[in-house]
N, C-alpha and C positions, 0 to 999 in steps of 0.2 A: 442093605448096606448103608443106604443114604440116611433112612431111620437112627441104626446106631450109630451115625456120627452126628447127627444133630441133635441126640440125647446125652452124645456124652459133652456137647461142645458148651454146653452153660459151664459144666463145672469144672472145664479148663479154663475156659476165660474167668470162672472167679476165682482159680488159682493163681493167674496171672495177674491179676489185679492185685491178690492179695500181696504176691512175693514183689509186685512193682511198688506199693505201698511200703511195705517193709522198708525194701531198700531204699527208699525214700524217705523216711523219716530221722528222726536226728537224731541221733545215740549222745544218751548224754554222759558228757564227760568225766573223767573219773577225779578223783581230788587231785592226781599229782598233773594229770592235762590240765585243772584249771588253772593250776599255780603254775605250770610253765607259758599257758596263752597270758595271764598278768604278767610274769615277767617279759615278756617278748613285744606282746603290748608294749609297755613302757619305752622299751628301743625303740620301735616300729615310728611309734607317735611320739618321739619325743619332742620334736619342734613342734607339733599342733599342740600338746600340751604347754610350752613353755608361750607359744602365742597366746593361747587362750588362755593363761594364768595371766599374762601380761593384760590383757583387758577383758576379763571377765563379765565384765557388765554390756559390753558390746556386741553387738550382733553377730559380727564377724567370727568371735569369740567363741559365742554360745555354738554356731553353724560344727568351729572344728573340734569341739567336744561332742556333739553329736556324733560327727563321723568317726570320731576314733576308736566304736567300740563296733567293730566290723564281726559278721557271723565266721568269719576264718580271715588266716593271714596268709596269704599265698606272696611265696617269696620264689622268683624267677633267679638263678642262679648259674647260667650260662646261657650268655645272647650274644650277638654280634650286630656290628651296623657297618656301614658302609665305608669306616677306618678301615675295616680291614676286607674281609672277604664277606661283608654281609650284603643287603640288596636295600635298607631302609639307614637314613639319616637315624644319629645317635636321637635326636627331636623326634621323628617320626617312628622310632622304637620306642622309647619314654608313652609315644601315645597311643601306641596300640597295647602297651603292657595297660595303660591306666584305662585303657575299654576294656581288657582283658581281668579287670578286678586284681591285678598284680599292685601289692603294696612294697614290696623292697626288688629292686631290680639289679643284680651286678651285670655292669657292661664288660664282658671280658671279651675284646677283638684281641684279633692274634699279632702277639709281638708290638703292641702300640699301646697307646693310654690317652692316644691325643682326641679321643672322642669323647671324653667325663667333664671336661668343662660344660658344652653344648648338652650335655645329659641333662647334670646337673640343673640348667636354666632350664631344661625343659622340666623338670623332675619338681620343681619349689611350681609350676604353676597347674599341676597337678596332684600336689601333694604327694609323690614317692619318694621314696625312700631309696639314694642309690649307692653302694658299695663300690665305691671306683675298684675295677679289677683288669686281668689280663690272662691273657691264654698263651704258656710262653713256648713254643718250638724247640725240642731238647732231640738229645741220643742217647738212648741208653744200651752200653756194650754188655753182653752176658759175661759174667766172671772165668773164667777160667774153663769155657768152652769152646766149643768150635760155633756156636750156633752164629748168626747172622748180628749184626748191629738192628734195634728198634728204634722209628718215629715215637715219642713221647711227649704228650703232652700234658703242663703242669697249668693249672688255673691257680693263680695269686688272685685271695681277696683283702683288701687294704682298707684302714680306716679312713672316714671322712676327707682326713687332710691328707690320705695318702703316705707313700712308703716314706718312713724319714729320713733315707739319703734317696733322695729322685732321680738326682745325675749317677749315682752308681747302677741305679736300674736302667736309666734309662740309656746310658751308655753301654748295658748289657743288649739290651733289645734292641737297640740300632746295628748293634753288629751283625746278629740274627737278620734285620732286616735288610742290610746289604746283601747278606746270602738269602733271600729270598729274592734278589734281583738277578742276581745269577742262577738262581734255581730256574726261575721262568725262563731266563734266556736260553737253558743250556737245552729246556723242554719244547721251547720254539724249535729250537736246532734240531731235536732229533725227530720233531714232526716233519721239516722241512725235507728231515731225509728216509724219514714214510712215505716221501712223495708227497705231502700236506703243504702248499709254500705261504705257510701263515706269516702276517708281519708282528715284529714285533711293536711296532707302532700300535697294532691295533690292539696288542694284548695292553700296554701301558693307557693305552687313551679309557678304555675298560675300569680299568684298575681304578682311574684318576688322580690326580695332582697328588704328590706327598704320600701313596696308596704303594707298600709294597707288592707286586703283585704275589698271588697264590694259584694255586691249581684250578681252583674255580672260576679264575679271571681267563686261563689258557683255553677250560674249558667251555665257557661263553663263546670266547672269541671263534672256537672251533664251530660251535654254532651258526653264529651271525655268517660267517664263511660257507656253511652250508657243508660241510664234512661228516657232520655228527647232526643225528636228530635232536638229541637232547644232553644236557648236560651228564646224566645215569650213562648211556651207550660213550659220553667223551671217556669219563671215568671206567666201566668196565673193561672197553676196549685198549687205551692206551696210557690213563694217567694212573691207573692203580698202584701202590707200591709195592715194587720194582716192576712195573708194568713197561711197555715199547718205551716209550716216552716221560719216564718216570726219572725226575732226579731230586738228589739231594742239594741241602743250601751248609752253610756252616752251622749246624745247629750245635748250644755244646750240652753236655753232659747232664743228663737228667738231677744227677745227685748237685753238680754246681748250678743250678736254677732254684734247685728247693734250699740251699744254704744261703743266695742270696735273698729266696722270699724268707726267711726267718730273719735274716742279719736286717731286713730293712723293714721289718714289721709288718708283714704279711704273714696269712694261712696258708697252705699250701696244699693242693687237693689236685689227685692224679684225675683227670680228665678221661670218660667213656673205656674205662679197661678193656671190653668187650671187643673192641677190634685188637688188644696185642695178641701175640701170638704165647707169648709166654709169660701171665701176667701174675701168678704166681713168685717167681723171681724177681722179678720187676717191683712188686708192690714189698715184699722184705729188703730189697734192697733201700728201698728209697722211704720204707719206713726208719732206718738206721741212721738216712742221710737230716731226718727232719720232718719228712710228708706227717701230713695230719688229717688226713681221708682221702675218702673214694669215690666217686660217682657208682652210684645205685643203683637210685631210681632215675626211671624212664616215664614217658606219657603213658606207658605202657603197664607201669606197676613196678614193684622194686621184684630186682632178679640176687633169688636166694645164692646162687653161686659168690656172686660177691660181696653180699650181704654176711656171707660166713669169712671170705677171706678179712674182711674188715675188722671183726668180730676174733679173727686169731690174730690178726695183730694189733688189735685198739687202736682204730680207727675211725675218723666219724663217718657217719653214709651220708651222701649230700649226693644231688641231683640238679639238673636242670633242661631243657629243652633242644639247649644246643641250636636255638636258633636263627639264621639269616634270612629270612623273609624269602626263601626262592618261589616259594609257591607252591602247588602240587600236594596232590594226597600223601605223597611219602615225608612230607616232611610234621613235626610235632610243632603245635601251634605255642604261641611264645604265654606262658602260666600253663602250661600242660602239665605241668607238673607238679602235683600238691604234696607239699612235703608235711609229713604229720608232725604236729607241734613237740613234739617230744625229742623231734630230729633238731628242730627249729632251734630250740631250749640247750640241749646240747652244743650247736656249732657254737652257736652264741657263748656258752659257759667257756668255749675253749678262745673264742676269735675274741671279744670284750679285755679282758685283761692283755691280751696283747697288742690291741688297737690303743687301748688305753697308755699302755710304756709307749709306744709309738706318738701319741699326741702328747703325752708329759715330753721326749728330747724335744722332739720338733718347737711346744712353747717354751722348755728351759733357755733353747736355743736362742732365741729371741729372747726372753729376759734376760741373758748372758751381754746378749752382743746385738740391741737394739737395729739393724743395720737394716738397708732396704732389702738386702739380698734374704735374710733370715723372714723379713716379714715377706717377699714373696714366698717364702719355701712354707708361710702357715698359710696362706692365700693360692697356692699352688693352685688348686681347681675351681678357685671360684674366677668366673669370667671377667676378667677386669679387673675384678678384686677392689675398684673403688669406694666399695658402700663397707668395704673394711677396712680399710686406711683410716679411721678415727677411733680414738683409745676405746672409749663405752662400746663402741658397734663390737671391735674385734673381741673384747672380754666375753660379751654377750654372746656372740656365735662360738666362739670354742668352751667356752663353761658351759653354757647354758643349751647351747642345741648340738654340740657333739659328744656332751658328757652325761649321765642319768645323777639324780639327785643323790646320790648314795658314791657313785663316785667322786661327784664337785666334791664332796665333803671328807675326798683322801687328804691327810696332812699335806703329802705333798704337792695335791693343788693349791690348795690352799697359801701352801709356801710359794708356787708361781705366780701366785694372784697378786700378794703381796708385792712382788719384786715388781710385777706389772704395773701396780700402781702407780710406781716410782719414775715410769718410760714416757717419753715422752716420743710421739713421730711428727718426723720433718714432710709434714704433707705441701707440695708447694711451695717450699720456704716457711711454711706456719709451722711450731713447734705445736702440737694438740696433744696434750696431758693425759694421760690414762687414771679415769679416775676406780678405783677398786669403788664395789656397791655390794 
């Protein structure tokens, strides 16, 4: 017996080798993946290319052309940081994506956006690329049945300069996030009378300053209290939906969240289908209202159930990790998720033209009506926004690093270029000329 298994064990180990080998090697790609990795390229790197055109002869130059032609483009498209219910600073997400080999990262925290500034600063000194987004808190009622109301959740991804009316979003999300304050409290309440006597002090101090709380803030706290061993046994036991201690916030209407990410220049992408109960309904419904894909894929590989519901109503498949830093084997690490270029190429063929109408109002606006308030709404995410308060710097960052070559050269930029020429901003009392180049 020991004989024929050490006779036969060479030539499974060299079958093993050989299928590790296999699957190890690099498949090379077909003509239409190479023309979608160049086009994606081009977006990906487009401020390392515009730097490095800008001093070509320079070291610094030469360094971000090197890097820009990476063996994949792994784009992380649902994260969270410590805005909302995650466990890492929007800065120390940005740096664990850029260990993680993540080249475009959307920060999409729940119901906020006030973490894309900090992103961003952290994002230019690592070189990503980041998609300001949001994960927005909805309901969706079944039509003309008896079944139950659904939690739904919608991801907005936005161009560069963000949605082009900020205050109509951002006056949507604040509403949501007042009812997530009364969500947590009213789940305080019904722990308190589990016999649980949690305070709500301790769920907010958790949460921190300016931090709505969420479910995962109530569930901590149940920890640190010593109630629950872990966050999985808070949620199984009582925070589940419609679990003991399970409440709702004002969330509103899945199909008015996806109307406003369209109206303010955003994509709009149903969030994780795989926990609705009825998602079927749910994804034609909200195909009708707007939606423009579905989450996927997973760390795990793309699941064909949804992969066809997508596929019957044209839809894009988009994925992400979905993650908050909690730690633990159950959770998928942040770039877990490698979406194939062909996916890549896609979102982009749909989100590009519409990021692009979204930064032509936003500059028209400002060439309209040179005001301070108009040039904060083009400076919206950049932290301070002082190194764009001078005519050449702001031409140069929204022509030249939110736009790809083939756009700058739309008539209609063109036509805002011009107007810009002509603006002059009141920096300090200085009036500083915008000179067109």
């Amino acid at each position: 017996m020991d004989a024929t298994n050490n006779s036969s064990s060479p030539k499974k180990t060299a079958r093993k080798k050989k299928k590790r080998g296999g699957s190890g090697s690099k498949k090379k790609m077909t003509a239409e993946q190479t023309l979608a990795f160049k086009s994606v390229s081009e977006w990906v790197f487009l401020e390392q290319h515009q730097a490095s055109s800008a001093a070509a002869s320079d070291d610094f130059g030469v360094s971000l052309v090197q890097r820009s032609t990476p063996n994949k483009l792994l784009f992380e498209l649902h994260s969270h940081s410590n805005c909302s219910d995650g466990f890492l600073s929007p800065y120390k997400l940005v740096e664990r994506a850029h260990e993680n080999g993540v080249k475009v990262l959307a920060l999409t925290d729940h119901d906020t956006m006030s973490g894309i500034p900090e992103a961003l600063e952290a994002a230019r000194r690592h070189r990503i690329k980041i998609i300001p987004g949001v994960e927005i808190s909805t309901k969706f009622y079944p039509r003309g049945e008896s079944a139950p109301e659904e939690p739904v959740h919608i991801l907005a991804y936005y161009s560069s300069c963000g949605p082009t009316s900020f205050e109509d979003l951002e006056k949507f999300l604040s509403n949501i996030r007042d009812g997530r304050y009364l969500r947590a409290k009213n789940m305080v309440l019904k722990l308190n009378k589990l016999k649980f006597p949690l305070k709500w002090e301790h769920v907010a101090k958790i949460a921190g300053k300016g931090v709505a709380p969420g479910r995962v803030h109530v569930a901590r706290a149940m920890v640190e209290a010593g109630y629950v061993e872990n966050l999985k046994q808070a949620f199984a036991r009582y925070l589940y939906d419609g679990g003991p201690a399970y409440s709702t916030g004002s969330e509103p209407l899945a199909e008015e969240a996806i109307k406003l990410i369209c109206d303010t220049g955003g994509v709009a992408v149903l969030a994780h289908p795989w926990s609705l109960k009825n998602p079927v309904a749910i994804v034609k419904s909200l195909k009708e209202a707007g939606l423009h894909g579905i989450e996927v894929y997973r760390s795990d590989g793309k699941l064909a159930v949804y992969s066809d519901l997508a596929d019957t109503y044209d839809l894009l498949k988009l994925g992400g990790s979905d993650y908050h830093g909690r730690g633990g084997h159950r959770e998928s690490e942040l770039g877990s998720v490698n979406l194939p270029v062909l996916v890549l190429r896609d979102f982009l063929k749909v989100a590009r033209p519409i990021w692009c109408c979204s930064i032509r109002r936003i500059l028209e606006n400002y060439a309209e009506e040179p005001s301070d308030l108009n040039l904060a709404r083009v400076t919206r995410f950049e932290k301070g926004g002082s190194h764009l308060s001078c005519g050449k710097d702001l031409i140069d960052r929204c022509f030249n690093l939110w736009l790809t070559s083939d756009e700058r050269q739309n008539a209609v930029f063109e036509a805002i270029r011009l107007k810009l020429s002509h603006v002059s901003i009141n920096k300090g009392g200085i009036q500083v000329l915008i000179e067109s180049t």
